[in-house]
Every structure is written in C-alpha cells, then in structure tokens.
C-alpha positions in Angstrom: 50.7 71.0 -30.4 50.2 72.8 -33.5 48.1 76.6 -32.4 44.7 76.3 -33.8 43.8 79.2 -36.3 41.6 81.5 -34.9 38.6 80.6 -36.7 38.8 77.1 -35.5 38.2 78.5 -32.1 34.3 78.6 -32.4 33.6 75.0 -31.8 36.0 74.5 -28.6 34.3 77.9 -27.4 30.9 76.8 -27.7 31.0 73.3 -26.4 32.6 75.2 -23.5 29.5 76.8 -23.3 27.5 73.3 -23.4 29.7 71.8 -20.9 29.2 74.4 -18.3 25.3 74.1 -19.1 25.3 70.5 -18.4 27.8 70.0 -15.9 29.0 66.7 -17.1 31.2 65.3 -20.2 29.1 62.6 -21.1 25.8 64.7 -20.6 27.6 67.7 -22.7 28.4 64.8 -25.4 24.8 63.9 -25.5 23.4 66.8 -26.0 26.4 67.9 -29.3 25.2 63.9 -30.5 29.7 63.2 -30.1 31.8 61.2 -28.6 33.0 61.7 -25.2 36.3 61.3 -26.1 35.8 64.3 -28.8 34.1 66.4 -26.5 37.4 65.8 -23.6 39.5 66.5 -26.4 38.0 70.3 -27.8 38.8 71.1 -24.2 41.8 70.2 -23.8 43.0 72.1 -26.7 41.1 75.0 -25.5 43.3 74.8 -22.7 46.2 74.4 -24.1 45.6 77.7 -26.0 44.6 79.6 -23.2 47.1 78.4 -21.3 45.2 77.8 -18.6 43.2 75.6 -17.0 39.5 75.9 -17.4 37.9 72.8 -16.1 38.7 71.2 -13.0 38.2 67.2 -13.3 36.4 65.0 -10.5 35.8 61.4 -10.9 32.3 62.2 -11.0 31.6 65.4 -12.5 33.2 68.8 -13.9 33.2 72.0 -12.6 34.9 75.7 -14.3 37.6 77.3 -12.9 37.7 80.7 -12.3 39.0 81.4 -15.9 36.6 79.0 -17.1 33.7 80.9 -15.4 34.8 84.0 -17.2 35.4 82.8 -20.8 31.7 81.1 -20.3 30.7 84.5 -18.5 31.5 86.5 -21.4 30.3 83.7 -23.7 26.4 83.8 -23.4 25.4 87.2 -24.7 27.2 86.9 -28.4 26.6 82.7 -28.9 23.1 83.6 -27.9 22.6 86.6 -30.7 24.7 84.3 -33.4 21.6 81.8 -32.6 18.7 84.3 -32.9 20.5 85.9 -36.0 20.3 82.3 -37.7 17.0 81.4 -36.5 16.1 84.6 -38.0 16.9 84.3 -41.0 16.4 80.4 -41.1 12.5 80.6 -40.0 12.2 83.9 -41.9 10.0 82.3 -44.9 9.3 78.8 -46.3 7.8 75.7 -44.3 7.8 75.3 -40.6 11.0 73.4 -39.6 13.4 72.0 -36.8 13.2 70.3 -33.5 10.9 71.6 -30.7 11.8 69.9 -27.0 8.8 70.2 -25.0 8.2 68.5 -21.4 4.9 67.8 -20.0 2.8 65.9 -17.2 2.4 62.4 -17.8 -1.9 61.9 -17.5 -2.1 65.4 -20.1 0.5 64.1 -22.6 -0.8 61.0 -23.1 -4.2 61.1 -22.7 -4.8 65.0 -24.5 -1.6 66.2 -25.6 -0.3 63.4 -28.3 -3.3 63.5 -30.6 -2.5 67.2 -31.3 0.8 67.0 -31.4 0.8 64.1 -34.2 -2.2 66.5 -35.7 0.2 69.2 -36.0 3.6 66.8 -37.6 1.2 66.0 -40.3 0.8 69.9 -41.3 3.9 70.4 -40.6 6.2 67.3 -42.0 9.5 69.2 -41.2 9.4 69.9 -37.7 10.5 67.3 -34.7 8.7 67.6 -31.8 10.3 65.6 -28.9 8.4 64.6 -26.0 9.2 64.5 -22.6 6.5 63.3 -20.0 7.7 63.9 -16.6 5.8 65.2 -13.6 8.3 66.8 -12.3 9.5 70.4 -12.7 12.3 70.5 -14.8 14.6 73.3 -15.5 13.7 74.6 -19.5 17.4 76.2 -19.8 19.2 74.2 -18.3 17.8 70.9 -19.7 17.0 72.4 -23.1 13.5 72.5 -23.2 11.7 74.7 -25.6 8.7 74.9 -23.8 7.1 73.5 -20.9 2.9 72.4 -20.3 2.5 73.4 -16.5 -0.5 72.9 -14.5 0.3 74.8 -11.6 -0.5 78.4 -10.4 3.6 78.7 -9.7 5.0 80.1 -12.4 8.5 81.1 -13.1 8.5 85.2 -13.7 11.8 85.0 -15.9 9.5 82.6 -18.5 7.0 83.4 -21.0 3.2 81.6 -19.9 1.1 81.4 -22.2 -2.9 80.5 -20.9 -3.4 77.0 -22.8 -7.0 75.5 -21.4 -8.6 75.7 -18.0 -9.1 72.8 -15.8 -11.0 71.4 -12.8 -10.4 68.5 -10.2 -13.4 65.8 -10.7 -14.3 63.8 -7.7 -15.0 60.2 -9.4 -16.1 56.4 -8.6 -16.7 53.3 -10.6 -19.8 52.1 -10.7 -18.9 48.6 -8.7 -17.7 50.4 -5.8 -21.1 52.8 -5.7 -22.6 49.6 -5.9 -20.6 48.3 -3.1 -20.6 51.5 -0.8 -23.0 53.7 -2.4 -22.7 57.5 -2.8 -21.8 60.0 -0.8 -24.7 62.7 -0.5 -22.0 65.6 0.6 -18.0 65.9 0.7 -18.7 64.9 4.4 -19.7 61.9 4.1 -16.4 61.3 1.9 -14.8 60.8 5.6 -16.6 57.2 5.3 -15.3 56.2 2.5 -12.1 54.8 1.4 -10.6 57.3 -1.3 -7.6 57.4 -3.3 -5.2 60.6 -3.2 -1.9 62.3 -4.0 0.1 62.3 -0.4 1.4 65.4 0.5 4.1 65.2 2.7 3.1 63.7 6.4 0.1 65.9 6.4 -3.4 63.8 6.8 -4.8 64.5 3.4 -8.1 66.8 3.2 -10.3 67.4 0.7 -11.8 71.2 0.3 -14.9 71.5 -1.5 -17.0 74.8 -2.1 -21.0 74.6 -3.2 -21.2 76.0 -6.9 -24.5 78.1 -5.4 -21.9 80.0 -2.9 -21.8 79.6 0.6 -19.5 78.0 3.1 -15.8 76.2 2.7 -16.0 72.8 3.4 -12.5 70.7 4.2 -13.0 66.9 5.1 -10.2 64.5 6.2 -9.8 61.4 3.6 -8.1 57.9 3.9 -8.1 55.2 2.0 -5.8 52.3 0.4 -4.0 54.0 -2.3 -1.8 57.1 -2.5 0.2 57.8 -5.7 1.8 61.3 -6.7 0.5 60.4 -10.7 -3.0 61.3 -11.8 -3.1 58.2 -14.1 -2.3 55.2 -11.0 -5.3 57.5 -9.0 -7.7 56.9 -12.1 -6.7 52.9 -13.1 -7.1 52.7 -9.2 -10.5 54.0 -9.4 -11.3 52.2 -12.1 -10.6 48.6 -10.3 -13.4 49.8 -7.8 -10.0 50.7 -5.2 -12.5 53.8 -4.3 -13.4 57.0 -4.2 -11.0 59.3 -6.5 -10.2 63.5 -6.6 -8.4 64.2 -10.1 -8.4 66.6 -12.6 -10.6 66.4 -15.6 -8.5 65.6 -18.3 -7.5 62.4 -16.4 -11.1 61.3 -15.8 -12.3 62.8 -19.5 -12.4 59.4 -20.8 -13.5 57.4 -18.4 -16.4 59.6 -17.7 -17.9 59.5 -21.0 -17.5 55.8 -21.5 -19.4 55.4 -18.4 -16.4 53.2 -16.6 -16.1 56.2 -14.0 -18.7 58.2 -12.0 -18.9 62.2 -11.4 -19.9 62.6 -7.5 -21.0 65.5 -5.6 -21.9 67.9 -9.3 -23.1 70.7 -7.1 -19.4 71.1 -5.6 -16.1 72.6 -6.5 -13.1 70.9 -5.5 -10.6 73.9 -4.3 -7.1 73.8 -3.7 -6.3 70.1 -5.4 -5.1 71.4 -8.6 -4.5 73.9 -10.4 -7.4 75.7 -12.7 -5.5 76.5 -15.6 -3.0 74.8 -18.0 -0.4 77.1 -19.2 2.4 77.0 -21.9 5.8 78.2 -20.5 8.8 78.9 -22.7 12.1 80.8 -21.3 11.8 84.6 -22.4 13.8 84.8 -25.3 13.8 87.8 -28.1 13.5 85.8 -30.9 12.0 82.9 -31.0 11.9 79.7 -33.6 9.6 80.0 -36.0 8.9 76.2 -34.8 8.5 76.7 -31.5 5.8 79.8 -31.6 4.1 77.6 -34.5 3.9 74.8 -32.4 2.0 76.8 -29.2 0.4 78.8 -31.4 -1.1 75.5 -33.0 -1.8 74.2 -29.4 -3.7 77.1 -28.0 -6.0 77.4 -30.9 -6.8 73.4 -30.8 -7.3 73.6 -27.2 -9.5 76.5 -27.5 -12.0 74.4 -29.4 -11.9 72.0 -27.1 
C-alpha cells in the first residue's frame, strides 16, 4: 500500500476517535453520515501505518487494543481544542447557525417543548434542532447530545444544569369517573379508589401527600387497573374515566383547562412523585456553540413567561 502523507492522517485519526465513542462500525458510520465499508476501510489503513493493530474485530461489536486505547487516549484533548477553536471562530458573529441534538421526556416534548422549539427555527432559520423524545436517561457524550431536558433531582456533577421551569405532580379525574365514584375528600380516601400510577419496581405503590397549610405527612397505599412508566398513557388513561391519576402538571396542563380532567385534593402537595424542577443539562464544555447556548438561552427566557 502506498504510505499515506501525513496530512492525510487527520480523518483516519478522528474517525478512530468516533469509533471508540460508539463502539460499533455501523453506529460510528452513522453518526460520519458514510458508508460502512468507508469507515472499515480508514481503519485499516490506519493500521497499516501504524503497524499495529488497533481494533480487535467481534462478530458483533469492536473493541481498541491496547495501542488503540492509547492513540484515542492521547486523541481527545487536541481534536477537542481543534473543535472549540472552529466553533469559535465559526459562531464568533453573524446569524445563529448549525445542528443542536437535544433529548427530552416524551409528555414535556410534545405537549410544551415543540411549540418553542419551532418558535425559535423561525428566528433563527439556520440552526437544526433535532429532537429526541425518550424517557430514559441517556448518556449526552456518548450519544452526542448537546443538551438534555431533565426532570429529576439527580443530576450529573460533571454537566452544566441550567434551572428551566418548576413543576408540580397534579392529582386528577375525569369528570365521568367522579360522576361514577365521586371525590375523594382527603388522600386517604384515595385507598378506595382505583388510580392509575407509574410502578416502581415490586414495591406496593404509595402516594405521599403534605397539606399546603403545614402539618403532618400523609403516605396512602394506591391500586388500581393501569400502571405505565409514561406520563402521557397515565393521562389518556385518565381521560377514558380508567381512574384516579398522580402526574405532573405539564401533562395534565391541557386537559385541565379544557375541563376533560379534574384537579382533586387543591389543599395538598403531592411529595416525592416527581421532581419540582425542570432543568437544562449540557456536558461542561469551555466553549460552547453559539447554537447551543442560543437555543437554552431562548428556552429559559420562554419558560420564564410561562
């Protein structure tokens, strides 16, 4: 084989890089928007110059040898500065512009997050914003997020969170099953009525409630028909009259002001269902995309009005 010129080295070195990150070729191709057959190619040649190996081949999946480990090692620190210097200089002045990967919980994406985002594409006509709704925690670096919406209290300490919009879990009925069963005068009398609720684990699920004028926990034991880890399924449940519903507000916004759901029990605060707060999480990161801090900054303010 002809020996590459040094300054041909750049590519096969980075896709390295990308290959280690996602731990397959076909996921590695994905993400460079190549072939496979490319992408198995660069690193071959890279071996070949190296003279050793630097990936070890399953039938399944790829892992680095030792060498490989090293080269990617030494890798990170001066691909990562070559990005922020372009982004730097890229996003210095001009329009917003570029792709911004964000991930988010399903109920919040579609039901408050869209609107702003398509709000924000019109201002800003050359950024891509690309949407991922997943309730799951997925990993920003690995799977190239930008930034993340979390509504948890568990936060990663290596990220940046940024305080979006608080929140509050809503206990909530349609008005054909209060009509059925009527309403429960206290969270106690929730144990006599068939309620729908995220399952956690084996654990008999229970309800904590604490009186907005202070006093006394409350914790009640629930059952009902239907258990479903997604906000949504709990609501459209709900709203067929299934029963008696704990979810946070921006799932039951809607519904509540067109009158197709019920608040129950005003004068209590659900505790320890969901989080309070909505945060923005992005990996800590020295420079950051002019794109990417446009974008939160754009959400915080719109969520501060609301």
């Amino acid at each position: 084989m002809k020996e590459l010129k040094t300054d041909a080295l750049w590519t096969h070195l980075h896709w390295l890089t990308v290959l280690a990150e996602q731990g397959s070729f076909t996921a590695a191709a994905e993400r460079l928007e190549v072939s496979k057959a490319a992408m198995s190619q660069k690193i071959k040649e890279l071996e070949q110059l190296a003279g050793v190996p630097l990936v070890t081949r399953t039938t399944r999946s790829v892992r680095l040898t030792s060498a490989g480990e090293k080269l990617v090692d030494d890798l990170r620190a001066p691909f990562a500065q070559i990005e922020q210097s372009f982004f730097s200089v890229r996003d210095s002045a001009g329009p917003l512009r570029g792709l911004v990967r964000v991930t988010a919980p399903v109920a919040f994406a579609r039901q408050q997050l869209v609107p702003h985002i398509t709000a924000f594409l019109r201002e800003h006509p050359q950024v891509r914003v690309q949407l991922e709704v997943s309730d799951r925690l997925v990993s920003l670096a690995s799977e190239g997020f930008d930034l993340a919406i979390r509504h948890s209290d568990s936060l990663p300490e290596t990220h940046v969170a940024l305080p979006l919009c608080r929140t509050h879990a809503v206990v909530v009925a349609s008005p054909a099953y209060l009509a059925r069963y009527g309403h429960p005068e206290d969270p106690q009398a929730l144990s006599e009525h068939l309620c729908l609720y995220y399952p956690r684990g084996v654990e008999t699920p229970r309800w904590s409630f604490q009186p907005l004028t202070g006093g006394e926990r409350v914790a009640v034991n629930v059952s009902g028909p239907f258990a479903t880890n997604n906000s949504e399924s709990i609501r459209d449940a709900a709203l067929e009259g299934l029963g008696i519903a704990l979810l946070p507000d921006f799932s039951a916004q809607a519904a509540l002001k067109d009158g197709s759901l019920v608040q129950l029990l005003p004068q209590w605060h659900a505790v320890g269902a969901f989080a309070d707060m909505l945060y923005v999480v992005r990996p800590w990161s020295a420079q950051v995309p002019r794109a990417v801090s446009g974008f939160i900054h754009w959400l915080r303010e719109a969520f501060s009005r609301v």
